[in-house]
Each structure stands twice: as structure tokens, then as C-alpha cells.
N, C-alpha and C positions, 0 to 999 in steps of 0.2 A: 608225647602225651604226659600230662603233669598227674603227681600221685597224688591221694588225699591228705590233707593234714590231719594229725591225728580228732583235732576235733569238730572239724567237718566230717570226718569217718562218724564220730559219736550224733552228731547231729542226726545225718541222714541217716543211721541203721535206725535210729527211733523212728524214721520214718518207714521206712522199709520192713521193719519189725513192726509196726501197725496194721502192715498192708499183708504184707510176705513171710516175714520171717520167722512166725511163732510157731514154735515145734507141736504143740497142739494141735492146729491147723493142721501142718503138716501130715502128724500122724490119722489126725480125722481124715484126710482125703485121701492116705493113702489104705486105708481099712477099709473106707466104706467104698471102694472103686473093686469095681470086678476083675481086673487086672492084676491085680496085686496077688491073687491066687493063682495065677499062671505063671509067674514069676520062676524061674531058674532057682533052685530053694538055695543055691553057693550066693547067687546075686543077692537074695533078699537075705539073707543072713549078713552078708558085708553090711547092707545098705541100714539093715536095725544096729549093729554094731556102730556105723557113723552116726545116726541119730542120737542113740549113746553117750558117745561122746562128744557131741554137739553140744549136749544139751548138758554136760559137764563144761562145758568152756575152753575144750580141746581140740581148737577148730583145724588144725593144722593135721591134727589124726584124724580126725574126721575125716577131710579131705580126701585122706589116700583112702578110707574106707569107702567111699563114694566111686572113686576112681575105680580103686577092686570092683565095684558091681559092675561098674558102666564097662569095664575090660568082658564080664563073664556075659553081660547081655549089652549091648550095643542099643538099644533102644528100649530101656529103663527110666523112663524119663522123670521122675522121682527122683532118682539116682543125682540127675541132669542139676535137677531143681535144687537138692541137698547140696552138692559139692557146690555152685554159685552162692550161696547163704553162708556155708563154713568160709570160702575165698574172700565175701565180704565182710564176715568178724575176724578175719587175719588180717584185715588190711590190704586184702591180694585186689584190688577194685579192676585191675582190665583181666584179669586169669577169672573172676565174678559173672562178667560181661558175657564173658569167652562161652562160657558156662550154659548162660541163660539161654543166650543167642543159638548155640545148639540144641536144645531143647526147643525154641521155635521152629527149627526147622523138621525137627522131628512132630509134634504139636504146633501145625502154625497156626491157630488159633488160641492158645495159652497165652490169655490176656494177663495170667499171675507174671508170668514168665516175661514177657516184653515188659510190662511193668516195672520191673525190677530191676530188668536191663535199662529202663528208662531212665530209673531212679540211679541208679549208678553212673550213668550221664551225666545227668546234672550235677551230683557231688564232683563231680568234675568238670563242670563247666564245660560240657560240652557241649552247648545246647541245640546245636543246627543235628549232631547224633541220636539226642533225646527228644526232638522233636519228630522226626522221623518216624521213631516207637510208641512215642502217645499216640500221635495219629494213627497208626495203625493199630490201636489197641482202643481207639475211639469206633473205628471200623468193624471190629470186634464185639464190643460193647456200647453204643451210640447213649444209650441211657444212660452211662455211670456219670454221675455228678462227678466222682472222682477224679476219672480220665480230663473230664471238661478244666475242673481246678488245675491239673498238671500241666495241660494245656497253657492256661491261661498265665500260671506261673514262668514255663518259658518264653510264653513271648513276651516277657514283661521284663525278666532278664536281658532280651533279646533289643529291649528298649522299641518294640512292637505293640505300643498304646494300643491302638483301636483293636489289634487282632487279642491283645490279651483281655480287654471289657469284653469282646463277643463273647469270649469264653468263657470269661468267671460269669456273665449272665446267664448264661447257658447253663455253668452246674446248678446256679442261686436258684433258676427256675424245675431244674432237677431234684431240689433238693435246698428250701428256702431257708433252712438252718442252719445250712452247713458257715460256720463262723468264721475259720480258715478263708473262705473265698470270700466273704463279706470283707475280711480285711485286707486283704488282696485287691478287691475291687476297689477300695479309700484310698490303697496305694498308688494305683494306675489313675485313676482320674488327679490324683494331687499331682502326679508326674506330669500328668498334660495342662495343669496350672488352671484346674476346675474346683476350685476349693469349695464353690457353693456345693457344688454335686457331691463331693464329698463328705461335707457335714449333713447333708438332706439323707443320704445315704446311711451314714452313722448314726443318724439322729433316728431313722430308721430301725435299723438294724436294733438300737438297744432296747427301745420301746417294743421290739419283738423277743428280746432274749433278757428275759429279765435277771436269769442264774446266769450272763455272762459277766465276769470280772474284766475282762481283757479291753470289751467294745468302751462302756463308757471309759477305758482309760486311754485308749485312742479319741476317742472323743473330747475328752481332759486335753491331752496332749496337744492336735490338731487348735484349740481355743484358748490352750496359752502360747502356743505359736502368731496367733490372731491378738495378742493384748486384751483377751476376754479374760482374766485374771479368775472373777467371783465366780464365773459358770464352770473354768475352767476345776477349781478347789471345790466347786460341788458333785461335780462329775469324778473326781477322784475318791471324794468320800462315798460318794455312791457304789464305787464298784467294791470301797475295804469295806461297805457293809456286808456284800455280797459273799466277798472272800476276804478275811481280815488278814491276813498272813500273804494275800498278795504282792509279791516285792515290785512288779513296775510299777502298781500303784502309790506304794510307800514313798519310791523312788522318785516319780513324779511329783509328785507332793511336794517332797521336797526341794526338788529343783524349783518349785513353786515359790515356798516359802524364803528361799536363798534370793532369788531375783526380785522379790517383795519384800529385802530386807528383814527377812526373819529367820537370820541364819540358825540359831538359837535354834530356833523350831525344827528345823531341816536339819539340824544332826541329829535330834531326837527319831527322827525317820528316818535318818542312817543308820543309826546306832542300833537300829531294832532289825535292819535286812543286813548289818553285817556278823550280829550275832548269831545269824541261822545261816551267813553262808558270807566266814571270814575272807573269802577271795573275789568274792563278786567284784568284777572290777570296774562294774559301774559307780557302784555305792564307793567302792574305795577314790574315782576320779570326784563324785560328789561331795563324798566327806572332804578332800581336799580344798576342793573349792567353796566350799564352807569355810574351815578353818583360814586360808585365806582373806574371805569376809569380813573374819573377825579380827583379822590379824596376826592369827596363830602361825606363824609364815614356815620356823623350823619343820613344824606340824605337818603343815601344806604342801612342804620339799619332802617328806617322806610319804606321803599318800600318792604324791605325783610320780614319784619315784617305786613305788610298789605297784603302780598302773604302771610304768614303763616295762615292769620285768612281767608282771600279768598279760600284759597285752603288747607284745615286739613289734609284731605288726598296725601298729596303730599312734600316731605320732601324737597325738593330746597332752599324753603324760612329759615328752617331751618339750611340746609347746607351751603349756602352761608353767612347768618348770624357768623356762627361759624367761616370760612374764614375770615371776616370781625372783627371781636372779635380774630382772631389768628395771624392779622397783627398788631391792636391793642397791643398785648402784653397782653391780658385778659386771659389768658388761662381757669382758670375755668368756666369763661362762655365758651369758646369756648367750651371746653368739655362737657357742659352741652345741647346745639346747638346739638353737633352732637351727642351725645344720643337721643337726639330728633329726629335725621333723621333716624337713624338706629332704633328708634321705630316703625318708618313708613313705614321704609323700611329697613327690615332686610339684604339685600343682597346689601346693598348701600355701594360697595369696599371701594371708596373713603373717605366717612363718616368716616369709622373706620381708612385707614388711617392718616388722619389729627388729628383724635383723638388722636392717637396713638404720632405724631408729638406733639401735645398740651401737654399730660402726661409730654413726652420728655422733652420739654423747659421748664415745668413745676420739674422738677427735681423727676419725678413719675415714674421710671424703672418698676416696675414690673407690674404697668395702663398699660404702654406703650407699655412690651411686650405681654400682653394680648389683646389688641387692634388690634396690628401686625398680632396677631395669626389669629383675624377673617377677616381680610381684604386677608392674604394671603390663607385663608382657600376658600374664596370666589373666589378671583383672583390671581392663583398660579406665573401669570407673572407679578405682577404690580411693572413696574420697579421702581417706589417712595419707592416703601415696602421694596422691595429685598434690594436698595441702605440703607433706614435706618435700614433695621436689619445688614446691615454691622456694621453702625456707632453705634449702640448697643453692638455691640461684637459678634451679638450670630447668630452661624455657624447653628442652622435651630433652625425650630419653629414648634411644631406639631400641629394638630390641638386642639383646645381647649374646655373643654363645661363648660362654665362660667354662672352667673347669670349678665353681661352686658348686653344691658345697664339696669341702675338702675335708 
């Protein structure tokens, strides 16, 4: 079982900390519960002791203070609840699990508790485990829009179209506001290649949310994907009215501007989401790609390059670098770029064509037509490939099983 990265760990506690994890909460239900005055007063004294320090950021002492109580009473279930919330600000996610999952059995109806365990699932991709827990905590709670959304989020993961729209319809009708599954539901119908349904939905949903920023920028997005350029730049300005400091909108924008030839413009709404957040490493792949635009190429090799050390797990930075190096006239770097994408991303068509291109120029036929082999293997229509296996000569290509990249 794989552990979290540290920032999917941050991702999900803000989740989890929405739902479960606020020591507030906590202490309200544990005062206002008539339980809490029966308590073993060594137990409850460990147990205010780890709140304490929970709530100083000492999650690792907490823990054992948790532990202390649940040793002095064995069915403390508070106790249960605290040490899973300390084990998941340690970064401890199956000792978390461990945690919760005992405290259902002790409360099997603690729909905070399975929840949470749910939620520590999924930062773990584990979804057939997390689906399990929703559902039973839908069983629990039939009414939470919430439970519905979490639902509907793994099975969407789960690449379970139709069971994840019952669901997100199901919290929407729970609960018509809820913006989370509105966008959730754009997601799943664009998966199953319903794009009208998705913008009727969108189009929707913002006409109903008028203080949402997020909708018309999915909506923006969605319609520059479509070659709707003008609707697309009014629905972006629409949502920075809403929230001016918006950065996907900014950021959109400018991807806008850049592909409409107004690179100029689009660094300017770079320049403004990387001032409030120098790492962003969208804005930093955008500004590159900008800079590129215009030419600024040295520029555009360190923006692509500051997206490589931001984002390792993500091959962009590396692939556009190789583009950038292939216009150049570099070709063995470029080649060396896009073995770097294609490390990261085995199934990155394009990666391997360009590679294959670089061999070429590079006077490398048999690189070339091996590169060929994996781009076309991957993407049997990629009209770049098919056109240079013409100017190759060679009337087909089988598939291949190579030791690239190297």
C-alpha cells in the first residue's frame, strides 16, 4: 500500500479538516456529549492533554496522548477519533485508517468516523477500500449531499461514468448549491464525450451562482477548448469580476490571449498570479510559453526548467524544453528532453514523436524509426507520425519492444 505524497497529504487534510478535523468541532462534541462526564478522569485528562497539543502542531505527541487514554479506557471513542486526525497531520495515513476503523467498530454508526476513513482512502487511491465506507456511511446518512459527492467522486476516479452522474445528481438534488459536485458532474459527462450536456449544465449552474468565480471559469475553459474564443474571454472576465484576484481565471485568460496571439497580454496575467504566488507552477509553464511566443527562448528554457524542478512528476516542462532545444537546432538535447518525458510519462505520443523528428534531423534513421514505432504504437492516428513515416520511406511500422528511453 503506497504512502501519501507530501502534497496530496496537504490537499486531502483541507479536505478532511472541512469535514473532521477541526479541534473546535471536536471539543464541541465532546462537552456537549453526556459521556464525557463518565469518563475515567486519568483517561480524560490524557485525552485534553493530546487535544493540546494537537492543536499546537505536535501531532506525533498528541498521538501518544490519545493512546494513554484509549490504554486507561478501552472504549473512549474521542480518544479513537483524536489519535486518527494526530496519525493524519503526521503523515501516518494507514496507522489514521487504523484509527478510525476502530472506532466504527466500537460506534458503528459514526458517520464522522467512516468518513474519514473514507477520506484517507482515497488520498490513497484506494478506491474499491473508500467506496466500501461511503457507502456505508450513505446507509448511515441517506440525506448528506455530502456522502452523495464522495460517492460520486470515486466512481468517477473508478472511471465509473454512469454510477458517478447518479450520484453527483443525487447530492445536486440534496443540496442544489453544492458547486464541488456541479463541477464534478462537467467532469463526468465531458468523460463520456457529452459536451453539449456539459455546457447546458455549466451554463446552468452559473446562471444559478452568481458569487461563483470557479463555474464561469470552467465554462471559459470548456469554450476555449470548443474554438469559442469571444464567449470564452467573456466568461473569464466574468468570473475576475466576481473575484478579481482569482488566479485560474487570470491564468486562463491568459492561455487565451497567448493562443490568440496576444502574448504581450498574457504575460501581463502572468505577471500578476506570479507575484502573489512565485511558485505556481502553472503560471511559471504559461509564462514560459509566452516567452517562447515571442521569442524570448533563453527565457522560456528557464521557466520550462523551473516547471521541471516544481513539478518532477509531470513531463510538460521537459517536453516543451525538447521543442525549445528542437527549434534551436540542439537535437541531442532535444532528444535527451524527450526521453525525459517519456520517463515520466510513458504514453506521451507526442514526446516520442518529436523525438523521432530530432533522430531525423539529426541524421539518426534507425533512433528515428524506433521512436516512430512508440508514438505510433501509442497513437495509431497521429497525423505528424503517419506524415514522417512517409518522408522515412517506410510503408509501416510494427510495433516495437525496445530498451528506450535510455
Amino acid at each position: 500500500m503506497k504512502d501519501l505524497t507530501a502534497n496530496r497529504v496537504s490537499r486531502y487534510l483541507r479536505k478532511i479538516s472541512f469535514r473532521t478535523l477541526g479541534l473546535l468541532g471536536v471539543l464541541l462534541a465532546v462537552f456537549g456529549s453526556g459521556g464525557f462526564g463518565q469518563q475515567i478522569p486519568a483517561a480524560r485528562s490524557a485525552y485534553e492533554e493530546g487535544l493540546k497539543l494537537e492543536n499546537e502542531g505536535r501531532h506525533e505527541q498528541a498521538a501518544q496522548k490519545f493512546l494513554k487514554a484509549i490504554d486507561i479506557n478501552p472504549e473512549f471513542s474521542d480518544a479513537y477519533y483524536g489519535l486518527g486526525s494526530s496519525d493524519l497531520h503526521a503523515g501516518k495515513t494507514q496507522e489514521a485508517i487504523k484509527a478510525f476503523l476502530q472506532l466504527t467498530q466500537i460506534e458503528p454508526a459514526n458517520a464522522k468516523a467512516t468518513l474519514a476513513a473514507a477520506d484517507a482512502y482515497v488520498g490513497l487511491e484506494l478506491y474499491d477500500d473508500a467506496l466500501v465506507l461511503y457507502s456505508r456511511a450513505a446507509r448511515i446518512d441517506p440525506q448528506s449531499a455530502t456522502v452523495h459527492y464522495d460517492l460520486g467522486n470515486v466512481f468517477l476516479q473508478k472511471k465509473e461514468y454512469a454510477e458517478a452522474i447518479s450520484e453527483l445528481e443525487k447530492a445536486l438534488s440534496l443540496e442544489s448549491s453544492m458547486i464541488p459536485a456541479q463541477r464534478l458532474l462537467v467532469s463526468a459527462f465531458l468523460a463520456t464525450g457529452k459536451v453539449a450536456a456539459a455546457e447546458e449544465r455549466l451554463q446552468q449552474a452559473v446562471s444559478r451562482n452568481k458569487d461563483s468565480p470557479e463555474l464561469p471559469t470552467d465554462l471559459a475553459n470548456l469554450l476555449l477548448a470548443n474554438h469559442r474564443v469571444s464567449e470564452a474571454e467573456e466568461e473569464f472576465k466574468s468570473a475576475l469580476a466576481v473575484r478579481p484576484n482569482y488566479m485560474p481565471a487570470h491564468l486562463g485568460l491568459a492561455k487565451l490571449y497567448r493562443r490568440t496571439g496576444r502574448a504581450a497580454l498574457a504575460l501581463q496575467e502572468v505577471a500578476g498570479v506570479l507575484e502573489r504566488d512565485p511558485e505556481n507552477s502553472v503560471a511559471v509553464l504559461e509564462k514560459g510559453q509566452c516567452e517562447y511566443s515571442l521569442g524570448s527562448l533563453d527565457s522560456a528554457a528557464r521557466d520550462f526548467e523551473q516547471f521541471a524542478r516544481l513539478e518532477p512528476g509531470k513531463p510538460e516542462g521537459e517536453y516543451l524544453l525538447g521543442l525549445l532545444h528542437l527549434t534551436e537546432g540542439r537535437f541531442e538535447w532535444a532528444v535527451k528532453d524527450f526521453k525525459q518525458a517519456v520517463n515520466i510519462d510513458a504514453k506521451f505520443a507526442d514526446a516520442y514523436y518529436y523525438m523521432a523528428e530530432a533522430y531525423h534531423k539529426n541524421n539518426q534513421s534507425a533512433q528515428a524509426k524506433e521512436a516512430l514505432a512508440h508514438c505510433l504504437d501509442i497513437d495509431p492516428t497521429n497525423q505528424k507520425a503517419i506524415a514522417l513515416r512517409a518522408t522515412l520511406g517506410l510503408a509501416d511500422l510494427k510495433t516495437v519492444e525496445t530498451a528506450l528511453p535510455k
